[in-house]
Backbone as ProteinMPNN parsed JSONL, in Angstrom:
{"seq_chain_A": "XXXXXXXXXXXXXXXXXXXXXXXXXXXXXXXXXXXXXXXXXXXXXXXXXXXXXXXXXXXXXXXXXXXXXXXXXXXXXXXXXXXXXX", "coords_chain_A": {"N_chain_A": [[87.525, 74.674, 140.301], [86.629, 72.766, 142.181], [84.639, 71.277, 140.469], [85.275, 70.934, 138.213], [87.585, 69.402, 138.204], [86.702, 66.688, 139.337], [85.07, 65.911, 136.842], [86.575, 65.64, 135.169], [88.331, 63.862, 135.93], [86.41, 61.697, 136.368], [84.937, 61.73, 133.439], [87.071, 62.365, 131.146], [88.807, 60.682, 132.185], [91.419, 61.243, 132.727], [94.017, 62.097, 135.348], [95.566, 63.965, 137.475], [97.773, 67.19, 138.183], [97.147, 71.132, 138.268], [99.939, 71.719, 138.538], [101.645, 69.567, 138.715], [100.993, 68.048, 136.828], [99.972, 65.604, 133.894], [100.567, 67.262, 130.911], [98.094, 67.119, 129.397], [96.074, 67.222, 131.535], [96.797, 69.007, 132.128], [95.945, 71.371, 129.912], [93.421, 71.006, 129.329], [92.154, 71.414, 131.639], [92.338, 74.067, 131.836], [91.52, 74.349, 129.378], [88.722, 73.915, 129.905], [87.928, 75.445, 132.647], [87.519, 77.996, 131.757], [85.271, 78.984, 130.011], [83.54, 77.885, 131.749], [83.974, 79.622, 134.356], [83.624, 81.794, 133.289], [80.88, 82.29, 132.41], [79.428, 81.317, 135.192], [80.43, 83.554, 136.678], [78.708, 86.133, 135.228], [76.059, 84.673, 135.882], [76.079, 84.901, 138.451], [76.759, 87.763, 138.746], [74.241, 88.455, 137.911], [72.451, 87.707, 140.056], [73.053, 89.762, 141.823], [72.641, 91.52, 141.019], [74.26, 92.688, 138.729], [74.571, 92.189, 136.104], [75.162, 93.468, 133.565], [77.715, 94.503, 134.039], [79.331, 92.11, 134.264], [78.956, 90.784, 132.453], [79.994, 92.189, 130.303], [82.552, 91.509, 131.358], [82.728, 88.688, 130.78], [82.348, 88.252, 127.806], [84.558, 90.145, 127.046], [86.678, 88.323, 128.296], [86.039, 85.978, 126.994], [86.697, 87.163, 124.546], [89.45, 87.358, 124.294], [90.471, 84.875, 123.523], [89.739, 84.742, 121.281], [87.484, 85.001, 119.726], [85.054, 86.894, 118.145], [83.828, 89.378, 119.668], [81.045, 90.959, 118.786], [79.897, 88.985, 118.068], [79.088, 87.77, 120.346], [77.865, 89.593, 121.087], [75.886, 91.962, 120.23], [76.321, 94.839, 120.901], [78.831, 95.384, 121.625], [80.864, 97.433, 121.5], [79.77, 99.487, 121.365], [78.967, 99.477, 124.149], [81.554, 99.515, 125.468], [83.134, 101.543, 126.392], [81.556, 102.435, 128.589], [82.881, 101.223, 130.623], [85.462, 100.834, 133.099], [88.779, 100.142, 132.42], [91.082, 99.634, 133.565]], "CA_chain_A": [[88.298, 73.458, 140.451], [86.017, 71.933, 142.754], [83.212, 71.208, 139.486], [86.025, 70.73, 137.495], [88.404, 68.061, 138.423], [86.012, 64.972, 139.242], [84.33, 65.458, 135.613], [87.941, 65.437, 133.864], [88.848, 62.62, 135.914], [85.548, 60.462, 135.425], [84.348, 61.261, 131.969], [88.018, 61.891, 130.475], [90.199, 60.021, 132.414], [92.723, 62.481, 133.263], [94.553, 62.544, 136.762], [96.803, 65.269, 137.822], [97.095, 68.71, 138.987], [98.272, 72.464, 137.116], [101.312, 71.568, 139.048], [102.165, 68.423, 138.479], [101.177, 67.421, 135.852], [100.385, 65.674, 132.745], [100.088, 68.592, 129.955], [97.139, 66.854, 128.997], [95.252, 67.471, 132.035], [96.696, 71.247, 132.1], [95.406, 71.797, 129.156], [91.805, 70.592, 129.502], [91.5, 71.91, 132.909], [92.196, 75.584, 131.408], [89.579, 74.74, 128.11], [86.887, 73.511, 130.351], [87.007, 75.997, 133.429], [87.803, 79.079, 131.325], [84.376, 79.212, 129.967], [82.498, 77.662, 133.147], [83.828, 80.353, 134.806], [82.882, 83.267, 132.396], [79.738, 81.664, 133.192], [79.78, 81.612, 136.368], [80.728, 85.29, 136.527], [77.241, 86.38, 134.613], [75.307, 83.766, 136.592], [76.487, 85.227, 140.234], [76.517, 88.957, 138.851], [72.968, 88.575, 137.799], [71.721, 87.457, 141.286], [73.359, 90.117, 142.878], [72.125, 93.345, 140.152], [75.236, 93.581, 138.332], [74.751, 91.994, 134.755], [75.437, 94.55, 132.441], [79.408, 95.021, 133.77], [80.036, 91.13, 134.899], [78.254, 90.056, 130.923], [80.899, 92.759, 129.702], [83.694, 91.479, 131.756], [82.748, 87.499, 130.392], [82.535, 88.97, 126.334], [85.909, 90.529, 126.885], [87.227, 87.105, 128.342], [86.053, 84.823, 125.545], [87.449, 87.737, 122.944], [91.342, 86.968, 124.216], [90.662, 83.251, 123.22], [89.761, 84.562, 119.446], [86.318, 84.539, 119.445], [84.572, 88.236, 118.118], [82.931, 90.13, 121.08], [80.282, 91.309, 118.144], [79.329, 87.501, 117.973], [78.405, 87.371, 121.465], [77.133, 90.941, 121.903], [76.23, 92.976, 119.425], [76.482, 95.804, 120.836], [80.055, 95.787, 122.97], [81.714, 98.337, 121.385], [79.348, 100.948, 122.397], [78.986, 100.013, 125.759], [83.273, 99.439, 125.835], [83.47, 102.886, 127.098], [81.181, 102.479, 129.498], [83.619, 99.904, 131.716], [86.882, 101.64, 132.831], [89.829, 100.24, 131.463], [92.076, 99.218, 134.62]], "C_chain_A": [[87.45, 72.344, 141.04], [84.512, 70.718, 141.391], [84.239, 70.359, 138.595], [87.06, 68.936, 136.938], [87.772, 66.486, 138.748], [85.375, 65.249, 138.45], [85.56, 65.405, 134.557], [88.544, 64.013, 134.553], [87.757, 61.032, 135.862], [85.326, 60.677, 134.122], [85.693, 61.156, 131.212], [88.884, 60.871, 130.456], [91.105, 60.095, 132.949], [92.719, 62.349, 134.751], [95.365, 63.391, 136.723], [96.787, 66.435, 138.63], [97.392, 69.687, 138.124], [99.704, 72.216, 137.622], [101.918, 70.933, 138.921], [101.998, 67.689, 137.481], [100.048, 66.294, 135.372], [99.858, 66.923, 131.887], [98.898, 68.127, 129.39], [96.086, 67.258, 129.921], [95.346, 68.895, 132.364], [95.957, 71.982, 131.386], [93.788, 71.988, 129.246], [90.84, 71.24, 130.299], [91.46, 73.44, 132.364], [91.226, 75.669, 130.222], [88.381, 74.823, 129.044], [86.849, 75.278, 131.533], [87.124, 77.728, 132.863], [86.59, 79.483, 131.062], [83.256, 79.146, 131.133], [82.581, 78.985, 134.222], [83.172, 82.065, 134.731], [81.42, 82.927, 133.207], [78.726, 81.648, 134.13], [79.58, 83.075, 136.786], [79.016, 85.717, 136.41], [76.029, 85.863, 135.373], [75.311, 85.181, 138.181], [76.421, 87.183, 140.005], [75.235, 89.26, 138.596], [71.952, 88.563, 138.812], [71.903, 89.052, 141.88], [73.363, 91.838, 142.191], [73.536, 93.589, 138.928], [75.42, 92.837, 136.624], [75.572, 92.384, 133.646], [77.272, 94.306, 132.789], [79.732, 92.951, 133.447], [79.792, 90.154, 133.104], [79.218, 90.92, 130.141], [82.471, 92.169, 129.971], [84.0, 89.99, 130.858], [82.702, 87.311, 128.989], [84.051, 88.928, 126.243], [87.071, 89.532, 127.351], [87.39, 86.293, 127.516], [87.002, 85.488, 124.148], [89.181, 87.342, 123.192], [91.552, 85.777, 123.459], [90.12, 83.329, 121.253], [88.66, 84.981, 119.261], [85.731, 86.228, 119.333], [83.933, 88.73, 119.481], [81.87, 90.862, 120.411], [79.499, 89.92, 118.307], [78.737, 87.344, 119.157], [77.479, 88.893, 122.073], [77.265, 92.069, 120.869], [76.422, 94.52, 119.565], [77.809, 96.225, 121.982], [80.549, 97.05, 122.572], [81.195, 99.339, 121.588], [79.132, 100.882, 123.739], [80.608, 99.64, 126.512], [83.137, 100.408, 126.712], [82.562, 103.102, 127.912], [82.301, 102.094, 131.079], [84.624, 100.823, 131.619], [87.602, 100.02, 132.193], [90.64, 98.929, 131.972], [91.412, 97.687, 135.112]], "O_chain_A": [[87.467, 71.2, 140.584], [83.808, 69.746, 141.666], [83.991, 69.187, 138.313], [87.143, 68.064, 136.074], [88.291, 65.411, 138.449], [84.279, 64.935, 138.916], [85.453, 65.167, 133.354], [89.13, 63.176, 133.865], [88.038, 59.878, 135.536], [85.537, 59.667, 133.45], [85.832, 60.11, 130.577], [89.492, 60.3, 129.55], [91.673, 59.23, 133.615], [91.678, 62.45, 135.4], [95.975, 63.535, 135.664], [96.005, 66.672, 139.551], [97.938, 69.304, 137.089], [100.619, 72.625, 136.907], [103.092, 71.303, 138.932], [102.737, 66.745, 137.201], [99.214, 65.973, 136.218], [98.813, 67.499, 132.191], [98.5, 69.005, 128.624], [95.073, 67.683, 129.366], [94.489, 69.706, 132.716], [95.363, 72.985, 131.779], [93.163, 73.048, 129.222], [89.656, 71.549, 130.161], [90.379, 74.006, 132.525], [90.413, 76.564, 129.994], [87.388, 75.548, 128.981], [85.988, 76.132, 131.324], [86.787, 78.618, 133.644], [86.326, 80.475, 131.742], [82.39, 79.978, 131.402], [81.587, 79.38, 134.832], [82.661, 82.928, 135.445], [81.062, 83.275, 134.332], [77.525, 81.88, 133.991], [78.517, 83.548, 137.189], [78.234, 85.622, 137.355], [75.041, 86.588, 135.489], [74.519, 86.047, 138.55], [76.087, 87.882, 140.962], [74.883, 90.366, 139.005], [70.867, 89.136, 138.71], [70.905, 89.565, 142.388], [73.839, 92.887, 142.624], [73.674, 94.675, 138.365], [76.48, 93.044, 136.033], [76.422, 91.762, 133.008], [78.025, 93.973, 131.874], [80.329, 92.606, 132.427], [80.384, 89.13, 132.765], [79.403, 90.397, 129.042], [83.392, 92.269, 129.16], [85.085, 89.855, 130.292], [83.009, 86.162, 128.67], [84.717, 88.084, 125.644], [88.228, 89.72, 126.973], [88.47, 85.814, 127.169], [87.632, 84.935, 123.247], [89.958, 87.089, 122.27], [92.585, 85.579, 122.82], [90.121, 82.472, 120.369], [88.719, 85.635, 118.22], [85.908, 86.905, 120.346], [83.602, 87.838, 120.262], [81.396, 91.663, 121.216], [78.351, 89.988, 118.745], [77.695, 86.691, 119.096], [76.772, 89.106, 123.058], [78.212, 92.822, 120.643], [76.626, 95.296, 118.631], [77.781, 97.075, 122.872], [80.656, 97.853, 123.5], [81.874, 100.28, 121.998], [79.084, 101.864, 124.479], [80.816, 99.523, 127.719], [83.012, 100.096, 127.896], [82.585, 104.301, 128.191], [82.344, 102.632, 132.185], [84.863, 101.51, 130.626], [86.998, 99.081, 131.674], [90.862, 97.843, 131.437], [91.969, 97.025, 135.987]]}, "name": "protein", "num_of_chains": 1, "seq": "XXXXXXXXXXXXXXXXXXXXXXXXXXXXXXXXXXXXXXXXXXXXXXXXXXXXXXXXXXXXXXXXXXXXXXXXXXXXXXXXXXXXXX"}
């Protein structure tokens, strides 16, 4: 949020909050930090040794939004069953 919200309200425009409102800036705010955070994720698990799960966890994020999890990793589906489940 902090990264987020003063580059949607200088470069777009957009004021608001998820709470209040307008559906324009709800929206935007969930395109933009959905990926930044995947991101994010991979970035901060890489410092800290843990790649492999936190680059599985940010795959299996982008795939809800449509996008293949072959396209970003060709090899997820054999290391699926690595990752539990829960």
């Amino acid at each position: 949020m902090v990264l987020v919200r003063p580059a949607m309200s200088q470069i777009l425009g957009l004021k608001g909050s998820l709470k209040d409102g307008p559906w324009s800036y709800r929206i935007c705010s969930l395109v933009i930090m959905t990926p930044l955070y995947a991101c994010l994720l991979v970035v901060v698990g890489t410092v800290f040794g843990r790649h492999a799960y936190f680059r599985h966890f940010a795959v299996k994020m982008f795939s809800r939004f449509g996008i293949p999890p072959e396209l970003m990793d060709k090899e997820f589906a054999k290391n699926a069953k690595n990752f539990r489940k829960y």
